[in-house]
N, C-alpha and C positions, 0 to 999 in steps of 0.2 A: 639531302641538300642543306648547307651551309643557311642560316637564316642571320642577317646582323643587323645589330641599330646603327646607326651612326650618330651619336651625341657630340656636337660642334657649334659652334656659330655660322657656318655654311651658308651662305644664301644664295639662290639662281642670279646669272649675271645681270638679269633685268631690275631684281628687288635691289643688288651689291650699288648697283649705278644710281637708283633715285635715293640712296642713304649716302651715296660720293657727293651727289648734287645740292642734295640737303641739308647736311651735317655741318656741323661748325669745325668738328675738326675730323678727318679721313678716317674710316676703317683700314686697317692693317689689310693693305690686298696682298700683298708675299702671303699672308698666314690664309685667306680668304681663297687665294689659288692651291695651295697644295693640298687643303681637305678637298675644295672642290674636285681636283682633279682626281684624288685618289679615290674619294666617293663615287666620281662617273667611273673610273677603271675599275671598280667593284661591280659595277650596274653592267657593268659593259662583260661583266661573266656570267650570265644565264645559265648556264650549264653546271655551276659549282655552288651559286648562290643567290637567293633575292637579300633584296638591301632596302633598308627602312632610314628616311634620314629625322632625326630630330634638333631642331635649330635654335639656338637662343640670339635674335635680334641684336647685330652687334652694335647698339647705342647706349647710350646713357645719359641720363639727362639735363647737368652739362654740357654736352654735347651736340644733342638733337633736342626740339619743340616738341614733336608731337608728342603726348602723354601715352593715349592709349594705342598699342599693335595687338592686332588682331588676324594675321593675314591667312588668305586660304591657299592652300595647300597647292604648288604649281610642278612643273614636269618641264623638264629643260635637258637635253642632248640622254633621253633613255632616265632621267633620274630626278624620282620626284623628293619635292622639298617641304618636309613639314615644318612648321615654327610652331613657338611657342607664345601665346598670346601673354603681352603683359602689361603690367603699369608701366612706362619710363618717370616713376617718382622716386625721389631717395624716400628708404626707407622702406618701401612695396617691391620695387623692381627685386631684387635677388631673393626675398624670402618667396616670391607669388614663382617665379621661374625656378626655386628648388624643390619648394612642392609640387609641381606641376611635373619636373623630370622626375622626382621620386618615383611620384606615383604611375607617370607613364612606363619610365622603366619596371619597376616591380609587376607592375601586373603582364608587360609584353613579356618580361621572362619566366616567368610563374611557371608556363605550360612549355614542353621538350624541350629543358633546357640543355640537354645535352649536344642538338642541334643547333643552337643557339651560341649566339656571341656580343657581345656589347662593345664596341672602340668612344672610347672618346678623346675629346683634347684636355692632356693636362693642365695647358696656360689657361682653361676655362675653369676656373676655382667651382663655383657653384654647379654647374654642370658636372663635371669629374668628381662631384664628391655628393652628390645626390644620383647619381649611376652606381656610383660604388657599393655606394649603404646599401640599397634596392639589389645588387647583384649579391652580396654577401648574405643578404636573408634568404633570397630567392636559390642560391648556390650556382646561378650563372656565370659562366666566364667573365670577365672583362680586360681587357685591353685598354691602354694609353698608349697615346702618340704621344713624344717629348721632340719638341723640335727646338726648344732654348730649354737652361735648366732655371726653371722658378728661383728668384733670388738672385739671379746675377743680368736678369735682364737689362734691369735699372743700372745694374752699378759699372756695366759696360760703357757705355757713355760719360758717367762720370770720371770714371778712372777707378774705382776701386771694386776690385773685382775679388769675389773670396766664394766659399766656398759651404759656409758656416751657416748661411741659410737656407740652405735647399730642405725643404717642407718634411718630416717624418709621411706624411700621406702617400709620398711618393712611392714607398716601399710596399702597399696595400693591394698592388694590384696582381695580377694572377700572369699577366705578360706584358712586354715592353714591345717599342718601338721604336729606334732610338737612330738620331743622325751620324753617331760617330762611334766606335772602337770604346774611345776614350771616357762618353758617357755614363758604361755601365756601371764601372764604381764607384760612381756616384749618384746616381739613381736607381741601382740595383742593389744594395747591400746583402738583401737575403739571398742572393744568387737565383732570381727566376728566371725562365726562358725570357731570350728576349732576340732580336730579330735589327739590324743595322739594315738600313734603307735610309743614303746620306740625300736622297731628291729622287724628284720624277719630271718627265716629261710631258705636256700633251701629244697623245697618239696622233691628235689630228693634225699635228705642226710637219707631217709627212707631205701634207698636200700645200704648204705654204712654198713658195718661191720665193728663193733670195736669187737675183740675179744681177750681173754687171752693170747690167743697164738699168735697171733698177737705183743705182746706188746714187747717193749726193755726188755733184761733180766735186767738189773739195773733198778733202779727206779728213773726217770728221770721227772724235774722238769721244766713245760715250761712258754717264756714267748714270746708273739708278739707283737710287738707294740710300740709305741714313745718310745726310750731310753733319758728321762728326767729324772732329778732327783724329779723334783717335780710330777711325777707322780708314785713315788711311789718306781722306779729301784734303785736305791740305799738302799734303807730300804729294798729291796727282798734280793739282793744278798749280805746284811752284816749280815740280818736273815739265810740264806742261808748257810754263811760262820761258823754258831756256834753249824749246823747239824754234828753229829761229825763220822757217817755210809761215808767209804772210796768210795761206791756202790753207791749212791748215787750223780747226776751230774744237773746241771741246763744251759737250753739252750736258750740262748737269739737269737730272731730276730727284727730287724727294724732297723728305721736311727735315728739320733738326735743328742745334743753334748758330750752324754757318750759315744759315740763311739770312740771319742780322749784319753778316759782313762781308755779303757775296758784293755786293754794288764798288765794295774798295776792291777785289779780284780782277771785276767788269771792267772799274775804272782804268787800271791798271795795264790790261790786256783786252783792246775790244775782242779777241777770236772767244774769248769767252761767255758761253750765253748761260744763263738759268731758267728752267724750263717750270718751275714750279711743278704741284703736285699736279697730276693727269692721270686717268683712267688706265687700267693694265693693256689694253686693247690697245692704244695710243703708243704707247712702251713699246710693246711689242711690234706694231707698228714701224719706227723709230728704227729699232734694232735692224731692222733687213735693210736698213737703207743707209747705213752708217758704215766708216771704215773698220774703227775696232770698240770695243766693249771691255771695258775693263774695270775692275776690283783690285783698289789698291788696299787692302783690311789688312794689315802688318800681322805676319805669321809667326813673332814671339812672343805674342801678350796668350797669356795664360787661358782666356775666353774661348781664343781660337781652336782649342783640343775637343771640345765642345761643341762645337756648330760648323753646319755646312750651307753655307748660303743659294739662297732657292735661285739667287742670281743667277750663281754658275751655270746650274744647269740650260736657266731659261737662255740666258746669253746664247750657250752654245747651240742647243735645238734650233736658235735661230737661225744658222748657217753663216752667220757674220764671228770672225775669229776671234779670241779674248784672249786679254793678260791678263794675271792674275798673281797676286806671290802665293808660295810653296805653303799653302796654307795646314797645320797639323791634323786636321780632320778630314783634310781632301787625300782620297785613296791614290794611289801612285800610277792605276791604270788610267788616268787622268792626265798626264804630265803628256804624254805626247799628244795631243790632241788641242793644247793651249799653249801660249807664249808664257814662261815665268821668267818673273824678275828675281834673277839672281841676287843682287844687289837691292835690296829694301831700303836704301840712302834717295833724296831728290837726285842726284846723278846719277846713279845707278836706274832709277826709272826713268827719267831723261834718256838715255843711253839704249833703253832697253826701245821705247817709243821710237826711238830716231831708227832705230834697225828692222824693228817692224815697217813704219808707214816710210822708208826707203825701197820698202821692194815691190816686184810691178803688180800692179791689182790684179791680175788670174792667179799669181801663186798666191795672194792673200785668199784672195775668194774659195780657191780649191781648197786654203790648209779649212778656212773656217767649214764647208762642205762636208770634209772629212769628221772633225766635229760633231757636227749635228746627224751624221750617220751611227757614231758610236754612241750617242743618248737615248735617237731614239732605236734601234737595236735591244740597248742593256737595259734600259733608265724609262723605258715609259709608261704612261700610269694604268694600264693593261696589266704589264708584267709585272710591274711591284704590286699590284690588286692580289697578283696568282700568288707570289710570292706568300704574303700576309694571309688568304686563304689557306695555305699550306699551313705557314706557324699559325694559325691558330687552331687546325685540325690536329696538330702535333699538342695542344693543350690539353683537348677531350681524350686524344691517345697518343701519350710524350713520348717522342722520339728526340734524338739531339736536335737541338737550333741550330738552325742556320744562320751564321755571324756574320758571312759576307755579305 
């Protein structure tokens, strides 16, 4: 049987929420949801594997007051949660948290390593690289998740996006996991196995009900997610603005620098609300009760070959339909399942919206239905667990990877 660590910032949703409450500025829940989920689809295979998690406290001091974390160890849907106790001081916090993973990883793999596996998150600098040192003495596997490539995080919102930074550490590691196709030559240069898994679903969004009656009586148009111009929010809500049905409203959530000039949008267009930053629960929430769901992230900027948004997925499991443009990272068994905008112009997406919320709400509600049948099916975090169990059995004895 399969034995793993999990090295992440991960935290149960009870500890994720008093650090949303507290915090001066939000933990990243997209990044906070997809280890969580993949780490309970790992716990949730008894039968292949036990799963050990280890947590570095996602704050900083900046950020949050409290100095010292200490927390004990909790058990949340099958899958417990270790942290890592530390100072939140500059200058303490990341040396006291890479000793601490050093030494916790080295010695949990010391003994059958060949049973053994280590995943962690690459965008966790200290963590993924006090795993690795520890696996490379020790001659444990280890695994990265890449779910953005290091280097272009930042310079996606600015605008300049290259390629010139992506970290030499990157290539250190023994297998991948990667969101896109298009990732691997560039974070694979040595050619190691490596394994494409673009999202996942919660298993448990099988027992959620999106229903008719359920839905806002206006037909309500949503959006979650970075409020950047270059990702699209500005081309939504000026497509948005030339929808000319009064019923009709569009509801942004997230943080970013539109947020400084959402109230001249407001002003402009009362159907326009901003929901500020809320709880993933709330979100999700949101989504079953809404007409459509959409992502307008513009599918020629170079970024986009690279990443697959945890949105999509979520949007779709919810049963509520989405637009979306033809995004380069998004795999083609996708296309019929979602609305794409052809046209990536403010017309063009205008046009695209006017043809969707013109048609009668049971063929909306059934295409979105159909949707969230094909997620969770293919996409949820059960079978991407099995999935990643296999490749990393295929490490200890290589076989070809599985790229799809």
């Amino acid at each position: 049987m399969k034995k793993i660590l999990y090295v992440s910032s991960v935290c149960s949703e009870d500890i994720l929420q008093y650090i949303f409450e507290t915090s001066k500025v939000k933990p990243q829940l997209a990044a906070q949801k997809f280890h969580r989920l993949l780490a309970e689809g790992l716990s949730k295979c008894p039968q292949e594997c036990t799963i050990e998690t280890l947590s570095s406290i996602p704050v900083i001091p900046a950020n949050h007051s409290r100095r010292f974390w200490s927390l004990t160890k909790t058990t949340s849907n099958g899958l417990t949660y270790n942290y890592i106790p530390m100072l939140n001081i500059n200058g303490f916090k990341n040396i006291g948290v890479l000793l601490y993973t050093f030494i916790k990883v080295f010695f949990w793999s010391l003994i059958n390593r060949r049973s053994k596996v280590v995943i962690c998150d690459i965008l966790n600098v200290t963590l993924s690289m006090a795993s690795l040192a520890a696996c490379k003495l020790t001659g444990c596997k280890i695994i990265t998740i890449v779910t953005d490539l290091p280097g272009m995080m930042v310079s996606e919102s600015s605008g300049q996006v290259g390629l010139a930074n992506i970290p030499k550490r990157l290539t250190w590691f023994d297998g991948y996991v990667i969101l896109t196709d298009q990732m691997n030559s560039v974070v694979n240069s040595k050619s190691k196995p490596y394994l494409v898994m673009e999202g996942l679903v919660d298993v448990a969004m099988e027992g959620s009900k999106n229903t008719l009656e359920n839905k806002y009586t206006d037909k309500i148009v949503m959006y979650a997610g970075g409020l950047y111009e270059k990702y699209g929010v500005k081309k939504l809500i000026d497509a948005f603005k030339l929808l000319e049905d009064p019923s009709y409203q569009l509801h942004l959530y997230g943080l970013g620098p539109m947020v400084d000039t959402m109230s001249e949008y407001i002003g402009a267009d009362t159907r326009i609300t901003y929901k500020g930053v809320v709880p993933n629960p709330v979100v999700v929430s949101e989504q079953l009760k809404v007409t459509l769901l959409v992502n307008p992230r513009p599918s020629a900027e170079e970024f986009t070959k690279y990443s697959f948004p945890s949105k999509n997925v979520e949007y779709m499991v919810s049963g509520t339909p989405m637009a979306t443009t033809k995004l380069q990272g998004m795999p083609k068994e996708y296309h019929k399942y979602v609305y794409l905008f052809e046209e990536e112009t403010t017309v063009g997406m205008y046009e695209t919206f006017n043809r969707i919320l013109s048609q009668n709400p049971p063929d909306l509600h059934s295409f979105g239905l159909e949707a969230k049948s094909f997620v969770l099916e293919k996409k949820n975090n059960v079978a991407q667990a099995k999935r990643i169990l296999e490749f990393s059995n295929s490490l200890v004895s290589p076989i070809k990877s599985d790229h799809s």
